[in-house]
DSSP file (Angstrom, degrees, kcal/mol; ACC not computed):
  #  RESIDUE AA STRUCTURE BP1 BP2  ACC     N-H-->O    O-->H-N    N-H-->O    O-->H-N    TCO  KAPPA ALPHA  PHI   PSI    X-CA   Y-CA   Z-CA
    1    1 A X              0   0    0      0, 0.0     3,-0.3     0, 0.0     4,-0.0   0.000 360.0 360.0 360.0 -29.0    0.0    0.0    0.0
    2    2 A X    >   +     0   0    0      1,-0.2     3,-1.4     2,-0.2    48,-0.1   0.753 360.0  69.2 -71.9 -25.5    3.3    2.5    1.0
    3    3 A X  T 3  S+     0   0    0      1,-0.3    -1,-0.2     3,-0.0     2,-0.1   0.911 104.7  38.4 -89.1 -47.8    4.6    1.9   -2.8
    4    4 A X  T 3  S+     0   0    0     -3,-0.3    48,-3.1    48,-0.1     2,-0.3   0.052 102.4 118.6-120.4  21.3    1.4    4.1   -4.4
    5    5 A X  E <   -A   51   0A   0     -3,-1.4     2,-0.6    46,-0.2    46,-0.3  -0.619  58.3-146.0 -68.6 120.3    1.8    6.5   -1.4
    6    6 A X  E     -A   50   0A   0     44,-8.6    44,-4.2    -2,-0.3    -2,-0.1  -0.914  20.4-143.9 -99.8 118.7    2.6   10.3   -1.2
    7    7 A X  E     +A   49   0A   0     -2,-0.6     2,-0.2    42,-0.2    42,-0.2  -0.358  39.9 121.2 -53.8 148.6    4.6   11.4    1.8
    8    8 A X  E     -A   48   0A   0     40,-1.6    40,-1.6     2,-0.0     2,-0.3  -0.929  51.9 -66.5-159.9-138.4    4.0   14.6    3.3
    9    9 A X  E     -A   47   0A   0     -2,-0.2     2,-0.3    38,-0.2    38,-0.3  -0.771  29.4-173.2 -99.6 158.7    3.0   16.7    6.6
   10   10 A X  E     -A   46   0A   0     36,-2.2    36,-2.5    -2,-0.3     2,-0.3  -0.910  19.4-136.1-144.5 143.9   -0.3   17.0    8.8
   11   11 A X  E     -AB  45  18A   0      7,-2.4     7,-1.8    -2,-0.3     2,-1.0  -0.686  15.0-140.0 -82.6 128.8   -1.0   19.2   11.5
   12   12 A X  E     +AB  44  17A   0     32,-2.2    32,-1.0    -2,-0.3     5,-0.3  -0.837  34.8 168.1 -90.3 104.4   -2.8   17.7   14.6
   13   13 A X        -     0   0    0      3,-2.1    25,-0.4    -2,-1.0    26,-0.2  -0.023  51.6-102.1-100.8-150.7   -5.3   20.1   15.8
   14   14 A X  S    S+     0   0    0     24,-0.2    68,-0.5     1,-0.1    69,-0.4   0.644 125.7  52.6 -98.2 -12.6   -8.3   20.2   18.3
   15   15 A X  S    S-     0   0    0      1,-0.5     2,-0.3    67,-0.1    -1,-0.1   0.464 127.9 -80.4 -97.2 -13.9  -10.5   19.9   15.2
   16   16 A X        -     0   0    0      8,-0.1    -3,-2.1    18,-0.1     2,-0.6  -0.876  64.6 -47.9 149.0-174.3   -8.6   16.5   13.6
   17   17 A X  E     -B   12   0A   0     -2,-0.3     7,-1.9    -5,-0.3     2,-0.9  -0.811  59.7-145.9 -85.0 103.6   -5.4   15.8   11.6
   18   18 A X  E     +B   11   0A   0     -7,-1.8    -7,-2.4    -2,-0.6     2,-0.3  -0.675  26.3 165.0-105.6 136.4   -5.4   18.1    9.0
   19   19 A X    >   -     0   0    0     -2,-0.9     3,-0.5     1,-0.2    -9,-0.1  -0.859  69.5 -16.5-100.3  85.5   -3.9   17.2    5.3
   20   20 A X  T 3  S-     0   0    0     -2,-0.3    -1,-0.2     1,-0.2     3,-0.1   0.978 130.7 -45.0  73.3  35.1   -4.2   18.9    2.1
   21   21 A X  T 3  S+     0   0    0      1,-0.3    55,-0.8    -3,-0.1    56,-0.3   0.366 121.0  91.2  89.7   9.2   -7.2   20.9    3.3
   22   22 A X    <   -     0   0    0     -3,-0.5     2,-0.4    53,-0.1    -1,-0.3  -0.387  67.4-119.2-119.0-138.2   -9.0   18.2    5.0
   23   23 A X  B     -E   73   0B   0     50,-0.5    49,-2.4    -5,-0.2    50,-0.8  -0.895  21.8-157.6-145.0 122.1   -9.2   16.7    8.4
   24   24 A X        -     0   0    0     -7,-1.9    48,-0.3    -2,-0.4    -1,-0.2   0.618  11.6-172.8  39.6-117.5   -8.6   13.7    9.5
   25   25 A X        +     0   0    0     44,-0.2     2,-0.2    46,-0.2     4,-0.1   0.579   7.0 168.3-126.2 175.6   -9.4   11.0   12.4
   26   26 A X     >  -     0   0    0     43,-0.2     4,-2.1     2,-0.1     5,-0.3  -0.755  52.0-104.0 172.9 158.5   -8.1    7.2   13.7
   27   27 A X  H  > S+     0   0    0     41,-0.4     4,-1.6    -2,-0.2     5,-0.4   0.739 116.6  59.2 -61.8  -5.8   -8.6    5.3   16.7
   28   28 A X  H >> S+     0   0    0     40,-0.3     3,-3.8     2,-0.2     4,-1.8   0.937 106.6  40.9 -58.0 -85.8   -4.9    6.3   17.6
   29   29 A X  H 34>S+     0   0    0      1,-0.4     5,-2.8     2,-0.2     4,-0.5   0.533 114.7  50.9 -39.9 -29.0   -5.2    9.6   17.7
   30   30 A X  H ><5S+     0   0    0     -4,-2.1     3,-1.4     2,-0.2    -1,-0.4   0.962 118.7  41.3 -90.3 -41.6   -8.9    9.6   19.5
   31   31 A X  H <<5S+     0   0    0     -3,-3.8    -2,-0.2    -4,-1.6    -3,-0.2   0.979 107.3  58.1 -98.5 -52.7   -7.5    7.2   22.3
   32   32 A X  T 3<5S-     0   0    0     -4,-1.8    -1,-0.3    -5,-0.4    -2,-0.2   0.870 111.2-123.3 -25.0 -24.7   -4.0    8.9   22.8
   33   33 A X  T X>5 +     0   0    0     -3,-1.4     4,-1.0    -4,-0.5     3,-0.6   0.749  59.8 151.5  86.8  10.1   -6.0   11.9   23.6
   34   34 A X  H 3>< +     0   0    0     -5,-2.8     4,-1.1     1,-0.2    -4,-0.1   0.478  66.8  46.4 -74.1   4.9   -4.3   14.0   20.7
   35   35 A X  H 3> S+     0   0    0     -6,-0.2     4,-1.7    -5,-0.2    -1,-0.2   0.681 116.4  44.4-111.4 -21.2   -6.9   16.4   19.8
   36   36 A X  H <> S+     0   0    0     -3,-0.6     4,-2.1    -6,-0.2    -2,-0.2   0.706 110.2  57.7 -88.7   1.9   -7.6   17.2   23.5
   37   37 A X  H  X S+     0   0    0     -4,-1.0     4,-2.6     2,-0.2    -2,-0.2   0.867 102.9  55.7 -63.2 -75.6   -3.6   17.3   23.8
   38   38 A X  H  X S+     0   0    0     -4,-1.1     4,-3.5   -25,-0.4   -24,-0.2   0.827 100.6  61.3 -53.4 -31.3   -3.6   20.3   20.9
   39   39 A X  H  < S+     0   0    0     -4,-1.7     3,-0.3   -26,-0.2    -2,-0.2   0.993 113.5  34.0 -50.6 -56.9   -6.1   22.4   23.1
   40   40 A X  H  < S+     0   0    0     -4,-2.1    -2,-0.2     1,-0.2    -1,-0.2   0.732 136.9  16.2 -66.8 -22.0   -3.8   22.6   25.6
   41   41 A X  H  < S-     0   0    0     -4,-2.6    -1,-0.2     1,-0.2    -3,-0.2   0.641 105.8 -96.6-126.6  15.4   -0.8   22.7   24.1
   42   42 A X     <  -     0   0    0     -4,-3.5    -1,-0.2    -3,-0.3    -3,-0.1  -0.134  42.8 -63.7  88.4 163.7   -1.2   23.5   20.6
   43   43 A X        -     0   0    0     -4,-0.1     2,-0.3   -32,-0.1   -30,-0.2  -0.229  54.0-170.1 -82.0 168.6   -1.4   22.1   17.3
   44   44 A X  E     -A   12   0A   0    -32,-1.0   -32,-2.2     0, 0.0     2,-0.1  -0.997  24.4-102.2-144.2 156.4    2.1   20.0   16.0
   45   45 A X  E     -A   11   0A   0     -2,-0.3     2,-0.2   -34,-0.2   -34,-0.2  -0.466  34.6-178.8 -98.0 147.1    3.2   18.5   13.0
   46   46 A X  E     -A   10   0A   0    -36,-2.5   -36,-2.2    -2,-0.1     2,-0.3  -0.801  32.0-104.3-132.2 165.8    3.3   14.5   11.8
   47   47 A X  E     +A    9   0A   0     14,-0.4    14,-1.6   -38,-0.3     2,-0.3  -0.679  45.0 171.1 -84.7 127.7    4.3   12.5    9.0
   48   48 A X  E     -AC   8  60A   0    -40,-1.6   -40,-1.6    -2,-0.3     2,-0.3  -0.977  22.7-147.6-162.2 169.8    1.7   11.4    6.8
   49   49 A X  E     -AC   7  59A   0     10,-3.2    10,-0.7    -2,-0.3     2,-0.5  -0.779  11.5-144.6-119.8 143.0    1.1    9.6    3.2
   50   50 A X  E     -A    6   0A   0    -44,-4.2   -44,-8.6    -2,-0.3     2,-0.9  -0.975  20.4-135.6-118.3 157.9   -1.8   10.0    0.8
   51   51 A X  E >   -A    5   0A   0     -2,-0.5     3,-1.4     6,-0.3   -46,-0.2  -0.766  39.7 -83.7-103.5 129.0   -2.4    7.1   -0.6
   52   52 A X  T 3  S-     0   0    0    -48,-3.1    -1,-0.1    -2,-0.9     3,-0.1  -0.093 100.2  -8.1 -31.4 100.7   -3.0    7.7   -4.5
   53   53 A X  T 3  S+     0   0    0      1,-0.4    -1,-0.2    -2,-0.1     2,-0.2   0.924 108.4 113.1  64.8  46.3   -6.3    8.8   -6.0
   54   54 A X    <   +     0   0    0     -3,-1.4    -1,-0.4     3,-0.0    -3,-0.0  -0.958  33.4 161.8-139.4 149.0   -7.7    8.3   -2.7
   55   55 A X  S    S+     0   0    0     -2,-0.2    -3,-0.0    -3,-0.1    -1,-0.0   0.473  76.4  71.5-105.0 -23.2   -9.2   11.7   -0.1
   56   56 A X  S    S+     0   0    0     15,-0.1    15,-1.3    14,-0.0     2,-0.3   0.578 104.8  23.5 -96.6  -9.0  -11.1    9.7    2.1
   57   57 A X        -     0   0    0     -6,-0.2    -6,-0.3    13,-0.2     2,-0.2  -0.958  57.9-174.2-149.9 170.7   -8.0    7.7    4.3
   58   58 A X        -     0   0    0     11,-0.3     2,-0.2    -2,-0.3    -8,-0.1  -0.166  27.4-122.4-150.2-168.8   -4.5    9.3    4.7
   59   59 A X  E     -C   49   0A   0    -10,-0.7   -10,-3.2     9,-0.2     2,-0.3  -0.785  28.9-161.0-158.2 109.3   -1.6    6.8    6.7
   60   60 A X  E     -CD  48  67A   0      7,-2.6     7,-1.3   -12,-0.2     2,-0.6  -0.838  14.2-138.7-101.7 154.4   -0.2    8.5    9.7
   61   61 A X  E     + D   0  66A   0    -14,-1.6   -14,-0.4    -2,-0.3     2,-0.4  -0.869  33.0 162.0-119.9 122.1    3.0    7.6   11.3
   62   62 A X  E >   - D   0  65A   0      3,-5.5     3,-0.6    -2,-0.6    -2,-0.0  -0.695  68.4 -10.7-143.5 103.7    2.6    7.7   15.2
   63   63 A X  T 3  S-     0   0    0     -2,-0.4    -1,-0.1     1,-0.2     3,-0.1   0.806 127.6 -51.4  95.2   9.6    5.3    5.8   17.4
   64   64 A X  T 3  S+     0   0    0      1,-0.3     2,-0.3     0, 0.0    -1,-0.2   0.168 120.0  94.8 103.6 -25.3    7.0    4.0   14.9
   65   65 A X  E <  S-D   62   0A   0     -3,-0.6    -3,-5.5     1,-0.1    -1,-0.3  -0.767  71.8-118.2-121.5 159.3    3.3    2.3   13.2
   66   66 A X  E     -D   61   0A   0     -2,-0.3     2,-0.4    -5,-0.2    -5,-0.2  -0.390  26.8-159.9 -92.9 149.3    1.4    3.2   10.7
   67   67 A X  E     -D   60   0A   0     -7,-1.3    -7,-2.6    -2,-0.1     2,-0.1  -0.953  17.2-126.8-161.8 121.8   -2.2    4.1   11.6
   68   68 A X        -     0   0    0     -2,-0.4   -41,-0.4    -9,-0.2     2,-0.3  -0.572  32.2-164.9 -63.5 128.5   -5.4    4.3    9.0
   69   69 A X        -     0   0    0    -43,-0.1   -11,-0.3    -2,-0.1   -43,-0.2  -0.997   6.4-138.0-118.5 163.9   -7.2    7.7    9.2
   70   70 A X        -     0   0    0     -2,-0.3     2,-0.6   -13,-0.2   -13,-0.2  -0.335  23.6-110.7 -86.9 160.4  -10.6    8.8    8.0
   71   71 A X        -     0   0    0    -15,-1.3   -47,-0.3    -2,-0.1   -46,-0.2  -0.634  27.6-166.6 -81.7 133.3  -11.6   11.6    6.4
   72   72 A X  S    S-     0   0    0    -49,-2.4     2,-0.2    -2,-0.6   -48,-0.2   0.922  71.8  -9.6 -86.0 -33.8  -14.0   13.5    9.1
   73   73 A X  B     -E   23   0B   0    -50,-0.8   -50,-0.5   -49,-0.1    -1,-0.2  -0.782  69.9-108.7-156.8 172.9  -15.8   16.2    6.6
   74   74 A X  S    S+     0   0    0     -2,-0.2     2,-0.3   -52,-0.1    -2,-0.0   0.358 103.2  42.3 -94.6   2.1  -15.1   17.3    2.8
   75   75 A X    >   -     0   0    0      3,-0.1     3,-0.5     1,-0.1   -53,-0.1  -0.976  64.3-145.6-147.5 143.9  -13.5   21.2    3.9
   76   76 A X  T 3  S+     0   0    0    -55,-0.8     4,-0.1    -2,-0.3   -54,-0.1   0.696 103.1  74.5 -83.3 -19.5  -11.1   21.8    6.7
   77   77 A X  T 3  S+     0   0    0    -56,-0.3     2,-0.5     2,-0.1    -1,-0.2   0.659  84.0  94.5 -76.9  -8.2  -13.5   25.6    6.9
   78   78 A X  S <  S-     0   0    0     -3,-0.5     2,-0.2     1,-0.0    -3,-0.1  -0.896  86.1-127.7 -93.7 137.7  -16.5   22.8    8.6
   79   79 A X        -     0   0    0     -2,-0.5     2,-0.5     2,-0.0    -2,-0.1  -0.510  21.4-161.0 -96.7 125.2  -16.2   22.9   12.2
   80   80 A X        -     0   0    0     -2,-0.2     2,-0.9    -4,-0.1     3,-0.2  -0.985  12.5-146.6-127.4 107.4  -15.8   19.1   13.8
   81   81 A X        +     0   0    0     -2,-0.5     4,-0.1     1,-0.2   -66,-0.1  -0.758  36.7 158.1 -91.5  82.4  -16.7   19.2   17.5
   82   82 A X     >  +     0   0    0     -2,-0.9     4,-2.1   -68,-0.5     3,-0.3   0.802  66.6  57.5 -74.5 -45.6  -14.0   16.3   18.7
   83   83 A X  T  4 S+     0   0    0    -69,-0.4    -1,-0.1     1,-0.2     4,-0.1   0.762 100.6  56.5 -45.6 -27.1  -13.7   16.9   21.9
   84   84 A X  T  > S+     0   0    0      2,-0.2     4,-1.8     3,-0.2     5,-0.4   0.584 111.3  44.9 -93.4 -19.2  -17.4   16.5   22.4
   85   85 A X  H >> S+     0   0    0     -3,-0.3     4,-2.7     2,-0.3     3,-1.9   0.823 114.0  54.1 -95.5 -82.3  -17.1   12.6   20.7
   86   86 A X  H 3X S+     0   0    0     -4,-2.1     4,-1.2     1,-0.3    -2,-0.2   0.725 110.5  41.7 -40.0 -17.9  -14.1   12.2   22.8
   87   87 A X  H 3> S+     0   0    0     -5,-0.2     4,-0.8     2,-0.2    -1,-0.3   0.832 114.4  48.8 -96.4 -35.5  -15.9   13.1   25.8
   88   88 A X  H XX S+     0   0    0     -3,-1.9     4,-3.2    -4,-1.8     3,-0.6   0.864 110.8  56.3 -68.5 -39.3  -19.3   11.0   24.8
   89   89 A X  H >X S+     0   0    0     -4,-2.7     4,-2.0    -5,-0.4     3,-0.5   0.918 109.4  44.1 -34.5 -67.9  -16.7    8.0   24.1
   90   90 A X  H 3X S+     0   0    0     -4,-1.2     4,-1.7     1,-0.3    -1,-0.2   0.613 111.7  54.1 -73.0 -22.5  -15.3    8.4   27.8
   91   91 A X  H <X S+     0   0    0     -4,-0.8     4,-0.6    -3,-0.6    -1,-0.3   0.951 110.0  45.6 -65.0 -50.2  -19.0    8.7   29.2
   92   92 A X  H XX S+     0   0    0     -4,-3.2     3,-2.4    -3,-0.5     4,-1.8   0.997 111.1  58.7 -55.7 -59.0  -20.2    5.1   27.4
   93   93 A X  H 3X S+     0   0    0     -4,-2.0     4,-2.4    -5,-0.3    -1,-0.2   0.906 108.9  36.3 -39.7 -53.0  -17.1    3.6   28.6
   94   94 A X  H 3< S+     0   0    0     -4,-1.7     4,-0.3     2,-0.2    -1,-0.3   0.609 112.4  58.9 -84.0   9.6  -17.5    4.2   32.3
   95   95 A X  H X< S+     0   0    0     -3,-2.4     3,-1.0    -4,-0.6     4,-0.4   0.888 108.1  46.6 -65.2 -49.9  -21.1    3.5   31.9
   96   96 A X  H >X S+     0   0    0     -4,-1.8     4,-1.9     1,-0.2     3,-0.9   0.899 110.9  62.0 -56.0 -48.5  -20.0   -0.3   30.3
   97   97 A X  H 3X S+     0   0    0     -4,-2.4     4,-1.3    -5,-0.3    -1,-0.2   0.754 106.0  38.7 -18.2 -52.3  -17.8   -0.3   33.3
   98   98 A X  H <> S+     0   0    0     -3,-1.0     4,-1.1    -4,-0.3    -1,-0.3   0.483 106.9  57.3 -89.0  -7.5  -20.2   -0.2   35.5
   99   99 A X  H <> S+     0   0    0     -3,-0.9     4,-0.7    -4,-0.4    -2,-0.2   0.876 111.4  47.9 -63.0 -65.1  -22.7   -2.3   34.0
  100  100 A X  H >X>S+     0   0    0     -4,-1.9     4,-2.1     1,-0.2     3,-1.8   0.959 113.1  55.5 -51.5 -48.7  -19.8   -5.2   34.1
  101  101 A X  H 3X5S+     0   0    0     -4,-1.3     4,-4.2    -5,-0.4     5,-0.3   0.928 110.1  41.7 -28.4 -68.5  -19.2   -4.1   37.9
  102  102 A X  H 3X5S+     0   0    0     -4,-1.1     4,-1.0     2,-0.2    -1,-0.3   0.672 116.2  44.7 -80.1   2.8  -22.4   -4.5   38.8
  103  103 A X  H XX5S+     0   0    0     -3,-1.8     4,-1.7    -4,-0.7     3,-0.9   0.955 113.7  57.5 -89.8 -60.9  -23.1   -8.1   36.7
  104  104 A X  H 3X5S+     0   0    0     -4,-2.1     4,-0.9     1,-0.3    -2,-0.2   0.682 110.7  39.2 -60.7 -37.6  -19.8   -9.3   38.1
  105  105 A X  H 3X<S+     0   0    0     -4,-4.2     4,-2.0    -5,-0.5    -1,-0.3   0.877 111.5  56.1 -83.5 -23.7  -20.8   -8.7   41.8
  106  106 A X  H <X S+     0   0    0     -4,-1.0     4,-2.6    -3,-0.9    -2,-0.2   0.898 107.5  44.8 -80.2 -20.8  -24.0   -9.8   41.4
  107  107 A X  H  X S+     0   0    0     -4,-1.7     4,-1.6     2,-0.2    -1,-0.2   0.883 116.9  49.4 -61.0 -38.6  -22.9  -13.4   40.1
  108  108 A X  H  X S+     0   0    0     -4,-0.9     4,-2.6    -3,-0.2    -2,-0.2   0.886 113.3  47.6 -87.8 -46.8  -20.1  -13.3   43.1
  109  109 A X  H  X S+     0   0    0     -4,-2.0     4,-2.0     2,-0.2    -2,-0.2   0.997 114.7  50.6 -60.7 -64.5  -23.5  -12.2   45.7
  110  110 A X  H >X S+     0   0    0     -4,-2.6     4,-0.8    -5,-0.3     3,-0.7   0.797 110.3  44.0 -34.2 -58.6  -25.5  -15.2   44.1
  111  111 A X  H >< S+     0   0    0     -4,-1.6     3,-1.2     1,-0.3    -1,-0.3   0.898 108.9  55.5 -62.0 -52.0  -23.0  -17.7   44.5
  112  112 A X  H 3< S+     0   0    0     -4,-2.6    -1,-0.3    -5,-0.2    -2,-0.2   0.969 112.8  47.9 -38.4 -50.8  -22.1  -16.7   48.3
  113  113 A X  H <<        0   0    0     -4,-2.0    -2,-0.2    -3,-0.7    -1,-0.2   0.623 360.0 360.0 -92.7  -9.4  -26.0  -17.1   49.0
  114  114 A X    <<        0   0    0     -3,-1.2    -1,-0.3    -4,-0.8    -2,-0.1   0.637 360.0 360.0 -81.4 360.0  -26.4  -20.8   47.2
């Protein structure tokens, strides 16, 4: 897939990775925390490929591996509320957290009581 690949740059911002005017995503990026990372500390530049007579995924290099992102919108000028998805992520997750909690003690209560 690298041999029909264009190297370049992308900016990580609070709004995605943007390449070539668009923006970005990947499951890296959203669980590293990098977009809420750029609020605080500003945006920084990455290595990334487009892959030939493609808009819609990019190849970013983060940590030594190579990491599929998507395209979020078709204009970098449309506003992409990330933070707010990263923050709904982190809500469902400790909701499923606490759903296993509480099936996992209640199998442990049952069994005490048999």
């Amino acid at each position: 897939m690298i041999s029909n690949a264009r190297i370049g740059w992308a900016v990580v911002t609070t709004k995605g990775i943007l390449f070539n005017h668009l923006f970005y995503s990947c499951k890296y990026a959203i669980s590293a925390g990098w977009y809420a990372l750029a609020a605080q500390k500003g945006p920084w530049i990455i290595q990334a490929f487009a892959i030939e007579g493609r808009t819609d995924k990019i190849l970013i290099l983060a940590e030594g591996t190579l990491h599929m992102a998507h395209v979020l919108n078709s204009r970098a000028s449309e506003h992409v509320d990330l933070n707010n998805y990263q923050s709904q992520l982190n809500v469902l997750k400790k909701l499923y957290k606490r759903k296993r909690l509480r099936r996992k003690r209640s199998k442990t209560f049952g069994k005490l009581h048999h």
